[in-house]
C-alpha positions as CSV (number, residue, x, y, z in Angstrom):
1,X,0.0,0.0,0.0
2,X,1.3,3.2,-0.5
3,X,1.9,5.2,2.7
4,X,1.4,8.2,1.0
5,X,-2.3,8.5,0.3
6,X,-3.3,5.8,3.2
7,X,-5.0,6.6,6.8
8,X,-4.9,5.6,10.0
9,X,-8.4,3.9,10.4
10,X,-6.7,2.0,14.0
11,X,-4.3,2.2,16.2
12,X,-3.3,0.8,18.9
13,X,-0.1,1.4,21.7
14,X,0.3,-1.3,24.6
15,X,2.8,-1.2,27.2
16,X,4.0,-5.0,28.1
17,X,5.7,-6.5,31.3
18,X,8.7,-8.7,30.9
19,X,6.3,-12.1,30.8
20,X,4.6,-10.0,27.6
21,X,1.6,-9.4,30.2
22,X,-0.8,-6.2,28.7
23,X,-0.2,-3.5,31.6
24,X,-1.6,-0.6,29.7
25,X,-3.2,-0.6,26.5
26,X,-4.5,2.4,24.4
27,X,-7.0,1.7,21.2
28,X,-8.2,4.2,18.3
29,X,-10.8,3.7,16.0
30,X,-10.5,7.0,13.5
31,X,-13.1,7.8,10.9
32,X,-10.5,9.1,7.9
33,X,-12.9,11.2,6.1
34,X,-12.3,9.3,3.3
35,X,-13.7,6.3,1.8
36,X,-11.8,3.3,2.5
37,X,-11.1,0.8,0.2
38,X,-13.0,-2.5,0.4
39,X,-9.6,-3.9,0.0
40,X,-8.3,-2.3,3.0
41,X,-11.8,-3.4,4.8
42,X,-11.0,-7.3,4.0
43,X,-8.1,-6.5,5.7
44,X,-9.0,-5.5,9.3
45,X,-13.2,-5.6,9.1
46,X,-13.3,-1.7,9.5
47,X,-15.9,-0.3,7.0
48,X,-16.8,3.4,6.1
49,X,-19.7,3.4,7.8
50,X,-18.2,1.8,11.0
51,X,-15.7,4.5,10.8
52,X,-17.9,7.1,10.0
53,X,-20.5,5.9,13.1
54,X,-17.8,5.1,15.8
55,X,-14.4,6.7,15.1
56,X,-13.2,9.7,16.1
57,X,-12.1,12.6,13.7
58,X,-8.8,12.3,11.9
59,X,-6.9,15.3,13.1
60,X,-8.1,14.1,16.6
61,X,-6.7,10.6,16.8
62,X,-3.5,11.1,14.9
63,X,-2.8,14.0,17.4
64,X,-3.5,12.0,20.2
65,X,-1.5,8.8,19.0
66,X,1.4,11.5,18.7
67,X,0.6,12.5,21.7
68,X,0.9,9.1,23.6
69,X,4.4,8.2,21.8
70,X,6.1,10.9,22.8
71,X,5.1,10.4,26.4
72,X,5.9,6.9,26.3
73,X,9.3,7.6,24.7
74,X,9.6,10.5,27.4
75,X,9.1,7.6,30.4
76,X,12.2,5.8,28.5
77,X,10.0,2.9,26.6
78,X,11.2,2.2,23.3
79,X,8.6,2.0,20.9
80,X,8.5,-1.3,19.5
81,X,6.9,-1.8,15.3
82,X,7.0,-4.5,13.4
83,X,8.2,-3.4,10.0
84,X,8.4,-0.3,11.3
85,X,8.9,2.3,8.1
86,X,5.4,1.5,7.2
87,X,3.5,2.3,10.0
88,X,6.2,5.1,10.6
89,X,6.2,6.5,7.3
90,X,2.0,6.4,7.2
91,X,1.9,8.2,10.3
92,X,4.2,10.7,9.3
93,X,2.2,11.8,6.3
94,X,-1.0,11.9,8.7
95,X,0.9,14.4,10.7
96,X,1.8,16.1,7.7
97,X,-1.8,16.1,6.6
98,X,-3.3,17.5,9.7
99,X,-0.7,19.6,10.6
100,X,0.6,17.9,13.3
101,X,4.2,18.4,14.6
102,X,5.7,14.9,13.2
103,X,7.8,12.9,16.0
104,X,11.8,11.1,15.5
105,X,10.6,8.8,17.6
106,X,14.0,6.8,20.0
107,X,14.7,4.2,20.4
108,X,12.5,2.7,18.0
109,X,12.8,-1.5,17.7
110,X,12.0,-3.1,14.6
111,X,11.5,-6.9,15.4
112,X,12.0,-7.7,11.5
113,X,15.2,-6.4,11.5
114,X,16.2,-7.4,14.4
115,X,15.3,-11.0,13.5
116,X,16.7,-10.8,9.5
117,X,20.1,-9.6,11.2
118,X,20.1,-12.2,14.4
119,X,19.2,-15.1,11.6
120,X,19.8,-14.3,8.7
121,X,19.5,-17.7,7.4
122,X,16.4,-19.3,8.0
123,X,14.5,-19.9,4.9
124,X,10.3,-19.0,4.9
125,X,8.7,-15.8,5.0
126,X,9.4,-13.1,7.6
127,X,5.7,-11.7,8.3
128,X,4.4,-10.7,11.8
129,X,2.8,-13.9,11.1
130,X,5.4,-16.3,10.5
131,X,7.9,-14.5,12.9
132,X,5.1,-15.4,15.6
133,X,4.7,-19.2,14.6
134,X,8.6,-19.2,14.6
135,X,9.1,-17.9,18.3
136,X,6.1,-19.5,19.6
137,X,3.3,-16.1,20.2
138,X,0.0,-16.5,19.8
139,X,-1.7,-14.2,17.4
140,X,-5.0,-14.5,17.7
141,X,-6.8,-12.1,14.2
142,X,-3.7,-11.0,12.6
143,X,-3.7,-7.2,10.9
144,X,-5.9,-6.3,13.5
145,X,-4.2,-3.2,15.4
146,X,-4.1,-4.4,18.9
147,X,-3.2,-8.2,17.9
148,X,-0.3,-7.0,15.8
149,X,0.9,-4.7,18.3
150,X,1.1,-6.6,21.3
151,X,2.1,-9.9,19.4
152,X,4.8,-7.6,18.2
153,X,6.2,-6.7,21.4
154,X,5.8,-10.2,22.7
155,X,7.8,-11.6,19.4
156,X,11.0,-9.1,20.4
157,X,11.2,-10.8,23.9
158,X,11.4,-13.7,22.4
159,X,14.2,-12.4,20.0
160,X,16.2,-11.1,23.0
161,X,15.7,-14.0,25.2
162,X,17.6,-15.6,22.1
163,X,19.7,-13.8,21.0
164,X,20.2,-11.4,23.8
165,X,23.9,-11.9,24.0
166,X,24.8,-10.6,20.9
167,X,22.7,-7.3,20.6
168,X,23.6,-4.5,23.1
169,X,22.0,-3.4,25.9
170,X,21.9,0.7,25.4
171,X,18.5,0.4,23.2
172,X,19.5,3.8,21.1
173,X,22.8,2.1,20.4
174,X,20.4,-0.4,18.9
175,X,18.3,1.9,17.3
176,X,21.5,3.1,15.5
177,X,22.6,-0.2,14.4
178,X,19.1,-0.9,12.8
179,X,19.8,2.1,10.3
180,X,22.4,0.2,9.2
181,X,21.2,-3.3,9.2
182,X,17.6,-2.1,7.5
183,X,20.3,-0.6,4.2
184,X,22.5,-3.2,4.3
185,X,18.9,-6.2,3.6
186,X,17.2,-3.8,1.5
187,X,20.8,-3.7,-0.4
188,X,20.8,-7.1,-0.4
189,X,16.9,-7.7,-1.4
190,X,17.6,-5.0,-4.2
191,X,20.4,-7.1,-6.2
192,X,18.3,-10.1,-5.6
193,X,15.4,-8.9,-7.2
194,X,17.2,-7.5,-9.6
195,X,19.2,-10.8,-10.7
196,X,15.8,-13.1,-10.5
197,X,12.7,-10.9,-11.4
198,X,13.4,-7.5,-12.4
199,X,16.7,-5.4,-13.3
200,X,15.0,-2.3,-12.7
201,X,13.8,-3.3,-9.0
202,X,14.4,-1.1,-5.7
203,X,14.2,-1.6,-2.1
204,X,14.0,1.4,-0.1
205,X,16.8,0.8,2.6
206,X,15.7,4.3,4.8
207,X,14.9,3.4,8.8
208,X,12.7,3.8,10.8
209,X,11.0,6.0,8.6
210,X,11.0,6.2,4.9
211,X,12.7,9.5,3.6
């Protein structure tokens, strides 16, 4: 999907304990003022009219889901996305769109790069979905904003309880290094593609947020 002319229909930001146990949880259900696409509704069961009935305006949510990052960065949680330029680069033009001061959000923790650079060999798919089969989380109705959010949090503890030894400890350290890995796969994807499917293919390598 392109982030670019998508919306934020929901949201959700959880904060987990270390047995992945919900302590706070914080949901949004936005009406876009758009139409959304029945393609997007197959995807997470949120129609127009639901959004238009239940959801709250736009400008509202996304300033309030700004709103509620930056405090949880400011109480030293790092804010944890699975394939995070999407979701980043989507909220970004939101902000943009409702002229909302856009965050830089550290440390952010992108559990698909984290898990491409940890094990970088294991064949399959690297989805929320699959990454969760593979470290043993339960995802209960996947692309659903609080499932995929929590389940995301719950599939780095896993990764650290792994692989722990080998990342650091200082989590903006790791932040940093995930600039780096994120070029270095997309590089990697890039001549891939470009050698098996298509010569003219790119992979955009920018993290956490697509530039």
């Amino acid at each position: 999907m392109d982030t670019s002319s998508s919306r934020v229909v929901s949201a959700t930001l959880a904060v987990i304990g270390e047995a992945g146990e919900v302590l706070e949880r914080y949901d949004w259900l936005i009406n876009p003022g758009v139409e959304i696409p029945d393609a997007a509704v197959r995807v997470h069961g949120i129609s127009t009219d639901i959004a238009r009935s239940s959801g709250i305006d736009a400008t509202v949510g996304v300033k309030q889901i700004t709103e509620r990052i930056a405090e949880m960065i400011e109480r030293g949680l790092p804010l944890v996305v699975y394939n995070a330029p999407y979701d980043l680069t989507l909220l970004r033009h939101e902000q943009r769109r409702h002229n909302i001061v856009a965050l830089d959000p550290v440390p952010v923790l992108d559990p698909l790069i984290i898990d491409k650079q940890v094990d970088r060999f294991r064949k399959g798919k690297r989805t929320l979905i699959a990454a969760a089969e593979h470290y043993g989380v339960k995802l209960g109705n996947a692309h659903d904003a609080g499932e995929d959010a929590i389940a995301s949090g719950r599939v780095l503890q896993r990764i650290a309880t792994k692989y722990g030894a080998s990342l650091p400890g200082d989590l903006e350290l790791l932040h940093n290094l995930q600039v780096g890995w994120a070029l270095a796969q997309a590089e990697s994807f890039q001549a891939y593609m470009r050698k098996v499917r298509d010569p003219n293919f790119v992979a955009r390598g920018s993290w956490p947020v697509h530039i």
